[in-house]
MDAnalysis code that builds the backbone (N, CA, C; Angstrom):
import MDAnalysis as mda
import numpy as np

u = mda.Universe.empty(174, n_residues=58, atom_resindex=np.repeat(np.arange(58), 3), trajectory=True)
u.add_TopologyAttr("name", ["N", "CA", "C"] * 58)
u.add_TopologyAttr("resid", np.arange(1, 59))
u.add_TopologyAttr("resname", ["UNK", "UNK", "UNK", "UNK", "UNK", "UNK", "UNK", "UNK", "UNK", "UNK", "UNK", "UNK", "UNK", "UNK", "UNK", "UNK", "UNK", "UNK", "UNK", "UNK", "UNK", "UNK", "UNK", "UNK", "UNK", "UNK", "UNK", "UNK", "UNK", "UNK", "UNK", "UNK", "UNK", "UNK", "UNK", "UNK", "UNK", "UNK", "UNK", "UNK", "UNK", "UNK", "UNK", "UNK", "UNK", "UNK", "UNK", "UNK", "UNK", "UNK", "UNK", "UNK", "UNK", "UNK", "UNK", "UNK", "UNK", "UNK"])
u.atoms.positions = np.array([
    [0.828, -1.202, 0.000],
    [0.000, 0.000, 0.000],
    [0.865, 1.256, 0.000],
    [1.889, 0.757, 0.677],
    [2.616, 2.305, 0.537],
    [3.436, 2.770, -0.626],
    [4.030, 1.484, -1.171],
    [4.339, 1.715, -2.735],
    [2.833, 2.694, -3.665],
    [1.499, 2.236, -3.678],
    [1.456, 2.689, -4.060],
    [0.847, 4.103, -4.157],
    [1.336, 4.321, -2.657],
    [0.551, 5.553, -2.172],
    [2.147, 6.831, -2.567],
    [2.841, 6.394, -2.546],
    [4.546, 6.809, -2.814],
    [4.430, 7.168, -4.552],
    [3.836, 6.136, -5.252],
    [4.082, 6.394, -6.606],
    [2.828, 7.855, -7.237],
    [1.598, 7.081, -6.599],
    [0.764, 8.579, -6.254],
    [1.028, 10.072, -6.413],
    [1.929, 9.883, -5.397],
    [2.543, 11.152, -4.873],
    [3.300, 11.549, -5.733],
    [4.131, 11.032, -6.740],
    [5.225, 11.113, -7.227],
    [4.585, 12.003, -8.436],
    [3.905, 11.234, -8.837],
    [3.313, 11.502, -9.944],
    [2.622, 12.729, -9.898],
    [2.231, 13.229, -9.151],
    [1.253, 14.519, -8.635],
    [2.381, 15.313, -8.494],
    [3.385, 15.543, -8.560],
    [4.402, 16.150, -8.688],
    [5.415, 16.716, -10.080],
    [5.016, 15.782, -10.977],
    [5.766, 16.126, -12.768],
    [4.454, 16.924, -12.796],
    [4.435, 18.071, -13.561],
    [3.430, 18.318, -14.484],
    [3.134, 17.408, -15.444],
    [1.901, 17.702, -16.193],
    [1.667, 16.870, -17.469],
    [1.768, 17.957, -18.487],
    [1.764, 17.313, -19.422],
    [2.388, 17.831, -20.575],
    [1.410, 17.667, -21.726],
    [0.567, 18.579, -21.872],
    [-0.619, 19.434, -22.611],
    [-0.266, 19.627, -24.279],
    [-0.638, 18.974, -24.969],
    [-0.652, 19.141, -26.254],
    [-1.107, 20.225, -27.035],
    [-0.526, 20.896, -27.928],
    [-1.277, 22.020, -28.876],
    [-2.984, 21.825, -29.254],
    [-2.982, 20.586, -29.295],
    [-4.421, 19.339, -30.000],
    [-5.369, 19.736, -28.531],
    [-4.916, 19.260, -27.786],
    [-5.966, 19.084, -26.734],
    [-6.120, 20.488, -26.192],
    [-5.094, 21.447, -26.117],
    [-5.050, 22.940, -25.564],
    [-5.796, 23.430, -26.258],
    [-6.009, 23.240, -27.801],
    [-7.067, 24.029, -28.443],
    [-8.014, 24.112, -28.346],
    [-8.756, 21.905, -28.376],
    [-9.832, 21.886, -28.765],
    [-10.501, 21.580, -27.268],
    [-9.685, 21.508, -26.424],
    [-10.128, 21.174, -24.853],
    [-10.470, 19.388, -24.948],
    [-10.075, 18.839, -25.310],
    [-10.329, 17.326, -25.458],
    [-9.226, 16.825, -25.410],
    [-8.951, 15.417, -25.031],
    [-7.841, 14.404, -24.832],
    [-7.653, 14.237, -26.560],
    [-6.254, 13.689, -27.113],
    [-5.468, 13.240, -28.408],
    [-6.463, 11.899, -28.066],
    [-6.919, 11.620, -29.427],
    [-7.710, 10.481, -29.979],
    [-6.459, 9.688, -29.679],
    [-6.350, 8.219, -29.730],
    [-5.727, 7.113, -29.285],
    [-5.483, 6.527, -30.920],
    [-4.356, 5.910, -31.150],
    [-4.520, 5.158, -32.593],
    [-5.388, 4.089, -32.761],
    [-5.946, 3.397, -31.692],
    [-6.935, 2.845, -31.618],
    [-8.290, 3.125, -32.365],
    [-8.370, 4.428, -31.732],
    [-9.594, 5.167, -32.314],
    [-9.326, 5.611, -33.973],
    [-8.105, 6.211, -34.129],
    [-8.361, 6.176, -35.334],
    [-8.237, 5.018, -36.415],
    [-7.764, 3.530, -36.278],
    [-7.598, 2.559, -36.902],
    [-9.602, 2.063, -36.870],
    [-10.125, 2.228, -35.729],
    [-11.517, 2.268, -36.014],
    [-12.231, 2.720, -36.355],
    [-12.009, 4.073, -36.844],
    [-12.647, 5.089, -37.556],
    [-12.357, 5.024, -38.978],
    [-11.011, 4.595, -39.563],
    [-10.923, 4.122, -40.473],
    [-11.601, 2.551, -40.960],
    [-11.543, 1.851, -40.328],
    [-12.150, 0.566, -40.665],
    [-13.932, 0.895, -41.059],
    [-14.425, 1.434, -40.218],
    [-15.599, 2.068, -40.321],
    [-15.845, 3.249, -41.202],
    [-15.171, 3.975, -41.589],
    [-15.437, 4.211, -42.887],
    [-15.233, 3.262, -44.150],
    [-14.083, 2.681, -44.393],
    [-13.982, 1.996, -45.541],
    [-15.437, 0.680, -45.560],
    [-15.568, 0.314, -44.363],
    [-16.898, -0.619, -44.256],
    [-18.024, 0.237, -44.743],
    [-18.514, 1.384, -44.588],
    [-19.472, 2.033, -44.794],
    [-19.644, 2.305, -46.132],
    [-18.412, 2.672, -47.029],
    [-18.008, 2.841, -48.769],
    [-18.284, 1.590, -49.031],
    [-17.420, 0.461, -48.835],
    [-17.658, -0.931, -49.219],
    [-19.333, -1.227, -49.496],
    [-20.135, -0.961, -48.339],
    [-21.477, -1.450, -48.415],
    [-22.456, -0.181, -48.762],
    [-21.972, 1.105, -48.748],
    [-23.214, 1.927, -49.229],
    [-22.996, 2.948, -50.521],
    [-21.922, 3.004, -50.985],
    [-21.184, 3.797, -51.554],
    [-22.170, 4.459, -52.704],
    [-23.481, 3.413, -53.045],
    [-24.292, 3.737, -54.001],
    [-25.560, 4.486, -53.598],
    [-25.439, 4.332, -51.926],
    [-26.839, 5.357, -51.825],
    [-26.507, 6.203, -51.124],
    [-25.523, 6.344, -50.437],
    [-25.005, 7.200, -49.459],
    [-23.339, 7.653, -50.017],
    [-22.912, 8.897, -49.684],
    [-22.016, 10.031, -49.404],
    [-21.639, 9.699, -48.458],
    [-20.330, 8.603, -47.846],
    [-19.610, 8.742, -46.807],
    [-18.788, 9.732, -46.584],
    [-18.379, 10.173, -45.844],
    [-17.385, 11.494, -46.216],
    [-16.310, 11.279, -44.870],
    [-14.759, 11.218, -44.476],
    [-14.111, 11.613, -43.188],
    [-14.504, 12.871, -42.092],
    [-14.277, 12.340, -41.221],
    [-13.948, 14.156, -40.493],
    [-13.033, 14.478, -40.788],
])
């Protein structure tokens, strides 16, 4: 417990380090996660609708 009441502490001590991205838009950096699923999900959406629907990126 005290390890991790020590590492806690430690940590509350570096600043964090604030991105241009997130300082602007006030939101956390998307994860590559998110964008490898955002891509999959678009190309799925072209694949299957491409003829009745306008997929478009953000």
């Amino acid at each position: 417990m005290e390890l991790l009441v020590e590492t806690e502490m430690e940590s509350r001590k570096q600043p964090e380090k604030i991105s241009d991205y997130e300082r602007e838009r006030g939101k956390p950096m998307p994860t590559l996660l998110h964008g490898a699923i955002q891509a999959n999900l678009g190309f799925e959406l072209k694949l299957n609708y491409r003829n009745k629907y306008r997929i478009l990126a953000k």
